[in-house]
C-alpha positions in Angstrom: 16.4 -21.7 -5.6 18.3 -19.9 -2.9 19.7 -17.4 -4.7 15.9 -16.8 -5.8 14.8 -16.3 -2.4 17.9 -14.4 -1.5 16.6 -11.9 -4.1 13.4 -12.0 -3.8 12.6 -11.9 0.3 13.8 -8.2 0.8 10.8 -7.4 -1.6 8.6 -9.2 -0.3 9.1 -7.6 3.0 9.3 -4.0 1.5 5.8 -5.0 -0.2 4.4 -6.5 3.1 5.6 -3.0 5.0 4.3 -0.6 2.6 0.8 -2.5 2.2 0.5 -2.3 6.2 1.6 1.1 6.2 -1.0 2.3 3.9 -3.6 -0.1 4.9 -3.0 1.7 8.7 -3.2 5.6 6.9 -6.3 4.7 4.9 -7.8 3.3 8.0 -7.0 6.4 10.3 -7.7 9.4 7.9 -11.2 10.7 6.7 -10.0 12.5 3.9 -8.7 11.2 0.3 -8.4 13.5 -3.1 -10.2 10.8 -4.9 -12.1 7.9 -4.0 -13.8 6.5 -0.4 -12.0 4.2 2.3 -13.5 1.1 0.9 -12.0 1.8 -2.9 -8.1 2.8 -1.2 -8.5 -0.3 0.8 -9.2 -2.6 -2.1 -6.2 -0.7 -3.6 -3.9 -1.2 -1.1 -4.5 -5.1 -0.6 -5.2 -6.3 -4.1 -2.9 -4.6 -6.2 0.9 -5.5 -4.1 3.3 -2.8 -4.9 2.1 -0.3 -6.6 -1.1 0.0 -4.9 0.2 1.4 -1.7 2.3 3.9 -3.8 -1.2 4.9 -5.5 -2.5 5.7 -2.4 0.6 8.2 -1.3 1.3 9.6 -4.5 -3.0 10.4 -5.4 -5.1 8.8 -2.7 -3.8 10.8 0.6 -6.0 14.0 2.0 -4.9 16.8 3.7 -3.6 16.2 7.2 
């Protein structure tokens, strides 16, 4: 069980500080390629890693 957790808590906090990361960006900026604020947020929260990284990679407007 500790070796579990020894594995699994530095992913849990890269997860918890890309989420909040993202969830500040989409939160801040007006602009996004595709979608509203309201769709990138539901993103962000509800679908753990990846979601954040969809937001970078397609979601993020020009500066």
């Amino acid at each position: 069980m500790d070796n579990q957790l020894a594995l699994l808590l530095p992913v849990i906090i890269l997860e918890f500080i890309l989420a909040i990361t993202a969830l500040i960006h989409v939160i801040k900026h007006p602009n996004y390629r595709f979608g509203n604020k309201f769709i990138w947020i539901l993103v962000v929260l509800f679908i753990q890693i990846i979601g954040p990284i969809f937001y970078f990679i397609f979601g993020r407007g020009e500066e």
